[in-house]
C-alpha positions as CSV (number, residue, x, y, z in Angstrom):
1,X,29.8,12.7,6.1
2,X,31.0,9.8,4.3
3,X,30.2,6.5,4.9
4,X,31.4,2.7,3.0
5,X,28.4,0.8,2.1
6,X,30.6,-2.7,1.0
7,X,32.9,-1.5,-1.8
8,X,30.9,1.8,-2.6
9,X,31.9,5.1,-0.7
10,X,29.1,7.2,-0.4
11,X,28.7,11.0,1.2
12,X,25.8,12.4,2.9
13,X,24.6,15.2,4.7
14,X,22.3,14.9,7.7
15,X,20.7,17.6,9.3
16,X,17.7,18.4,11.4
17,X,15.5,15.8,14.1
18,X,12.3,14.1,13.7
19,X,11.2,11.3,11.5
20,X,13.9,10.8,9.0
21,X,13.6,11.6,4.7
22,X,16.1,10.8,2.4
23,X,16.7,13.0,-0.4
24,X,17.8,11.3,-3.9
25,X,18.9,13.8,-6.7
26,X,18.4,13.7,-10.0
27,X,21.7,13.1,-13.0
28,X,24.0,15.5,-13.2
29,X,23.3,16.6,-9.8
30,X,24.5,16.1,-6.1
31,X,22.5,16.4,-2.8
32,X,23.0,20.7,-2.9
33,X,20.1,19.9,-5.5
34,X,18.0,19.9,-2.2
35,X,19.7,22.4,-0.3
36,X,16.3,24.6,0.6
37,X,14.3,22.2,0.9
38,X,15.9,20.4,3.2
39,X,16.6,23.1,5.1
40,X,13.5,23.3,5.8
41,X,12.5,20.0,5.7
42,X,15.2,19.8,9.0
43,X,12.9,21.8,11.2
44,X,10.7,18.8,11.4
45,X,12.5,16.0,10.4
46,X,15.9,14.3,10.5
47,X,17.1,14.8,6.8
48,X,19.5,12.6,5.0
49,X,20.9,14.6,1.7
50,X,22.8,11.7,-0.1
51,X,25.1,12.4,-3.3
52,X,24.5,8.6,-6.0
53,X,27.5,7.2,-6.7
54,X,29.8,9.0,-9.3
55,X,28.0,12.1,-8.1
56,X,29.5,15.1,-5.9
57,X,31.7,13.8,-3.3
58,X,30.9,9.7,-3.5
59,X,33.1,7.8,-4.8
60,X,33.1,7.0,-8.8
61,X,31.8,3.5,-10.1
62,X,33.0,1.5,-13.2
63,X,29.6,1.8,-14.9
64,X,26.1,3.5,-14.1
65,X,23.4,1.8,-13.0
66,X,20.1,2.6,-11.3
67,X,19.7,-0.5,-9.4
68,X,22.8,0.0,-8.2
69,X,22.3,3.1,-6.7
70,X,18.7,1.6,-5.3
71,X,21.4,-1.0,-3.8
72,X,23.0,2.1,-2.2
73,X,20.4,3.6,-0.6
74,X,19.3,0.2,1.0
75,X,22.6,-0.4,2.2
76,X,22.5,3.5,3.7
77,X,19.8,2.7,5.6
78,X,20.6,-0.5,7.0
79,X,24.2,0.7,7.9
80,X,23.0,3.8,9.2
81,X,20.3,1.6,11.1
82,X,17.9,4.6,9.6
83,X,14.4,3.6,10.8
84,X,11.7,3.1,8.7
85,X,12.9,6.5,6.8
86,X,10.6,8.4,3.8
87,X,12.6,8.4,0.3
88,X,12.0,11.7,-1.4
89,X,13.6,11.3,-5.4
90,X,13.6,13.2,-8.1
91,X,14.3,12.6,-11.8
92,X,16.9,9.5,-11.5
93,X,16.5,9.8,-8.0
94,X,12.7,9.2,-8.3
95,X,13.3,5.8,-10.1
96,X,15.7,4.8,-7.6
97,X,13.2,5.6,-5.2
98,X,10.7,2.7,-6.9
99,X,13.4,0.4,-6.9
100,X,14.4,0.6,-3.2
101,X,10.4,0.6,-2.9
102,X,10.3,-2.5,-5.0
103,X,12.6,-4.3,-3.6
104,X,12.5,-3.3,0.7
105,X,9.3,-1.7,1.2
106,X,9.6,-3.6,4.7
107,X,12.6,-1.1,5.2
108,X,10.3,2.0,4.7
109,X,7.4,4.6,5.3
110,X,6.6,5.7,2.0
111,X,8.0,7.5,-1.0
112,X,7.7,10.9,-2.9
113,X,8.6,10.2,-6.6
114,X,9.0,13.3,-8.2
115,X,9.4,13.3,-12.5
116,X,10.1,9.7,-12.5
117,X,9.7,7.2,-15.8
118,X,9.4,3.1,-16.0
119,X,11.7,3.4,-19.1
120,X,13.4,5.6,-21.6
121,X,10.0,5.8,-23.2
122,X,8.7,7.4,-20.8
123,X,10.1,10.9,-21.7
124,X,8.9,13.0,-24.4
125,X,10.6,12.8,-27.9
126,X,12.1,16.0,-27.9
127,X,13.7,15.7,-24.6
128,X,15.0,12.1,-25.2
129,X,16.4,13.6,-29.1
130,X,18.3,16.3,-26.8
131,X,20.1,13.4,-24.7
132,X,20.4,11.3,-27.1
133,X,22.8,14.0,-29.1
134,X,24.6,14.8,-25.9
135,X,25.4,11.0,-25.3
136,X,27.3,11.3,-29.2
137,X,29.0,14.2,-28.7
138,X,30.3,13.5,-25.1
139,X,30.1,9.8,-24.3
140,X,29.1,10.3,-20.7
141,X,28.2,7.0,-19.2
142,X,25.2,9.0,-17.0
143,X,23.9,10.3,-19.8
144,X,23.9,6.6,-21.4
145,X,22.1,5.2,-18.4
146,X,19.5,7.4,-19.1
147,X,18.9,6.8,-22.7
148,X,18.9,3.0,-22.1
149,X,17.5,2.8,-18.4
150,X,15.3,1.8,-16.5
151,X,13.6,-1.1,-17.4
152,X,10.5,-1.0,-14.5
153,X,7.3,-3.3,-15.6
154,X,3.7,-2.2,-13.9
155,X,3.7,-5.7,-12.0
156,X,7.4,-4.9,-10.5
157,X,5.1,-1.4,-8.9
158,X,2.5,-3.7,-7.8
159,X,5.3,-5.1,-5.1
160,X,5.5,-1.4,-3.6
161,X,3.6,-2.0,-0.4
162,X,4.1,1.5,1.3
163,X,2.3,4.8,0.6
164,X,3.9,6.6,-2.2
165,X,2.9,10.3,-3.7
166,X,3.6,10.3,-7.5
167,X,4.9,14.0,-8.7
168,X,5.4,15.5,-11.9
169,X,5.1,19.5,-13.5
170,X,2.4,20.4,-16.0
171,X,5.3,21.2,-18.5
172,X,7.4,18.5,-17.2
173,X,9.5,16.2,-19.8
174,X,8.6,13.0,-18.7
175,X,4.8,12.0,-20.5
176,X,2.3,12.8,-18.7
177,X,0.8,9.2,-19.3
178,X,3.9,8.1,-17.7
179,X,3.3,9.9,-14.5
180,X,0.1,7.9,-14.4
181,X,0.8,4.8,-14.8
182,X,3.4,4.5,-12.2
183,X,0.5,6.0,-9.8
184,X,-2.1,3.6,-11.3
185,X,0.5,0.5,-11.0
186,X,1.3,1.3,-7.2
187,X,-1.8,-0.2,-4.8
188,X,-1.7,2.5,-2.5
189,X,-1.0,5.5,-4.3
190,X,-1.5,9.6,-4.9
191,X,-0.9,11.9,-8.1
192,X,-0.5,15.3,-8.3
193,X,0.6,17.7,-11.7
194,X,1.7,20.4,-10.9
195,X,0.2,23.5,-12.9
196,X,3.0,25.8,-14.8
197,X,6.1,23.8,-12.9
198,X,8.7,22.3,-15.5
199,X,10.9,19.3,-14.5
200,X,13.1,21.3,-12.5
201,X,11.2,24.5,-11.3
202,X,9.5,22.9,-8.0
203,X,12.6,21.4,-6.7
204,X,15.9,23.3,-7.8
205,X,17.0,25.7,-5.2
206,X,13.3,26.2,-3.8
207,X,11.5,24.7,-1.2
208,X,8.3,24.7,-3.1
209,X,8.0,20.8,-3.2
210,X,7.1,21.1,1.2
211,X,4.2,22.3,0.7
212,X,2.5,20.1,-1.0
213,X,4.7,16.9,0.4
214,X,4.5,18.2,4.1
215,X,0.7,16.5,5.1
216,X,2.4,12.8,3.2
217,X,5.2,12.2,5.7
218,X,4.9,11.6,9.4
């Protein structure tokens, strides 16, 4: 489904009935990331898969930026007159996910931020060395959005006034520390590591994540 949210064109999948989720991937991804888990995910609740923009079949912007995707997904829920909806994000999606909390909590239930960071700083060396090389040898402007962005201070997580359930894998790239802090900063807030799950291994073509998400949302 496709849907224009002022000048941005931006495709979804929705599948399922019950209390709605909406599913933000991470970069380089599209909303297939969540393919199994919202399949099951659909059997109890109405489940909004939503490609960013520049990302699988939404249209492509002029530059990359996470609050404009957070923009997005407040506009998709308002235009879709989605009611009081769960975000489930991971990686960039995740972020997003504390911006839209940020800035409408009044729009939502709660969020599940899953391998999330405040800033750049936020992700271990090595894995930030690894992106920083990719962003010289191809110039991608997502890549560049991650190396620069976000920019997400512990006061602006102090304004998230819904539930949330902070995420992150044992072996995960993003600092441990990090994780944390975005749990610590958020007043009503839960933490969970996850023991031997990388950044990817609990939420790429499984459903893994449900299990532990499925007693959060409503």
């Amino acid at each position: 489904m496709y849907v224009q949210l002022n000048s941005q064109i931006i495709c979804y999948e929705k599948t399922g009935e019950g209390s709605p989720v909406i599913l933000l991937h991470g970069n380089k991804g599209d909303h297939h990331t969540f393919d199994q888990l919202a399949e099951t995910m659909s059997q109890d609740h109405t489940v909004y898969a939503m490609d960013s923009r520049g990302y699988g079949e939404s249209a492509t912007p002029k530059e990359y930026h996470y609050r404009d995707m957070a923009e997005d997904v407040i506009n998709l829920i308002t235009g879709l007159s989605i009611e009081k909806p769960y975000i489930l994000g991971f990686s960039d999606g995740g972020i997003i996910a504390l911006l839209v909390a940020i800035k409408a909590s009044n729009l939502l239930s709660g969020i599940i931020c899953c391998g999330a960071n405040l800033t750049p700083d936020g992700i271990k060396w090595s894995d930030m060395h690894d992106m920083k090389k990719e962003y010289k040898k191809t110039g991608d402007p997502k890549t560049l959005m991650m190396i620069t962005e976000p920019d997400i201070s512990v006061s602006d997580l102090g304004r998230i006034s819904v539930p949330a359930m902070i995420i992150a894998g044992e072996k995960d790239c993003i600092k441990e520390k990090e994780t944390m802090r975005i749990a610590q900063g958020i007043p009503e807030s839960s933490v969970q590591i996850l023991p031997d799950e990388n950044h990817f291994s609990y939420i790429v073509g499984t459903d893994t994540l449900y299990r532990y998400i499925k007693g959060f949302i409503v």
